[in-house]
Each structure stands twice: as structure tokens, then as C-alpha cells.
C-alpha positions in Angstrom: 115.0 109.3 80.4 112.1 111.7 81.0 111.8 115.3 79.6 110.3 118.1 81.4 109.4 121.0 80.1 106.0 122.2 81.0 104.4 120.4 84.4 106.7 121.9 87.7 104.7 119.3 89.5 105.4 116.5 87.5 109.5 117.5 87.5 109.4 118.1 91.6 106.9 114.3 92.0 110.7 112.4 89.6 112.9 114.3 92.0 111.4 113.2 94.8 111.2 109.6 93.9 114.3 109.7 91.9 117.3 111.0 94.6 119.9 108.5 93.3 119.5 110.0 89.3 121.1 113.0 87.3 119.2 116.0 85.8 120.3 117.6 83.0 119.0 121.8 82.8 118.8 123.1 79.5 117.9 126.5 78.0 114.4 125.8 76.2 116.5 126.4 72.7 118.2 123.3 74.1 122.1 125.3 73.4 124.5 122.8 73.3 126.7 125.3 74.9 124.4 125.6 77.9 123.6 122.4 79.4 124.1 121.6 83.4 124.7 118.0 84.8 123.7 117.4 88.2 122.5 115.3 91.0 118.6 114.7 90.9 119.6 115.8 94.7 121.6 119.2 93.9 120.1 122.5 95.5 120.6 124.6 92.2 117.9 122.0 90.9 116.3 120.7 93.5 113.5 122.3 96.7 112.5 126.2 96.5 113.9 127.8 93.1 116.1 130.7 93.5 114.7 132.7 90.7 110.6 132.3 90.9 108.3 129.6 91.9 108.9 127.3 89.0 111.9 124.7 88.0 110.1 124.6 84.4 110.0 127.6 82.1 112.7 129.4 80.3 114.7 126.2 81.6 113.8 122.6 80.6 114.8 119.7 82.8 115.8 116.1 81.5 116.3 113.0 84.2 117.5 109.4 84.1 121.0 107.9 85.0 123.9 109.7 84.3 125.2 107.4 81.5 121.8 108.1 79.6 122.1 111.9 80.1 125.5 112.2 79.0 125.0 109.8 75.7 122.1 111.9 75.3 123.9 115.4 76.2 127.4 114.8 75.9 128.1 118.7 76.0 126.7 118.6 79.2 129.2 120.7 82.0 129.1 118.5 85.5 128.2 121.3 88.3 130.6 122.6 90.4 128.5 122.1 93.5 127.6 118.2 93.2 129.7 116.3 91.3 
């Protein structure tokens, strides 16, 4: 599992090579009550952000196979859009 949660370049250089894993997005305070579950491939995680020109800042990314991420984050919420 890899953390993110200062180099943008570093997060968009694992998505690229990593299509086939899972992201988790996390509020930097890391609330257990706000943690996304997605496709490494998603569009609310993935390309041109929606809200700036960075994935990492306020949010915090975490990737690796779905079955690490969820033992890892099991309050995780799978999002709507892929999956």
C-alpha cells in the first residue's frame, strides 16, 4: 500500500502505472467517517481535478489492492460512480 499525501506527481506517476488498483481519498485528519473507495481508474480521482490543480492537499490518497485498503480502511464507502 503506498500513502500520498504531499508529491501530486508521485500520486498521478502510481495511477498511471497502477489502472487495475483501488485508491482510498481521505480527509488529511484521516475521519473515519470520510473515506472514499475507488478505482485507481475513477474520474473523481483520477486525470484533471475538479477543484484545483492538485489531487494532494486538504485530501490524502492511499493505493494498493482493494483487500489491503479495506483491511486497512474498513470504514471506507465504495463510490457510487465505479464500483
Amino acid at each position: 500500500m503506498r500513502r500520498f499525501t504531499e508529491d501530486n506527481g508521485a500520486y498521478e506517476r502510481w495511477l498511471a502505472d497502477n489502472q487495475d488498483q483501488y485508491v482510498v481519498n481521505a480527509e488529511r485528519s484521516l475521519n473515519p467517517n470520510n473515506l472514499f473507495l475507488h478505482r485507481a481508474s475513477c474520474a473523481t480521482i483520477n486525470g484533471t481535478p475538479s477543484r484545483g490543480v492538485r489531487w494532494i492537499g486538504s485530501y490524502v490518497k492511499f493505493g494498493g489492492t482493494r483487500a489491503e485498503l479495506e483491511t486497512e480502511h474498513p470504514t471506507a464507502r465504495a463510490c457510487g460512480r465505479c464500483l
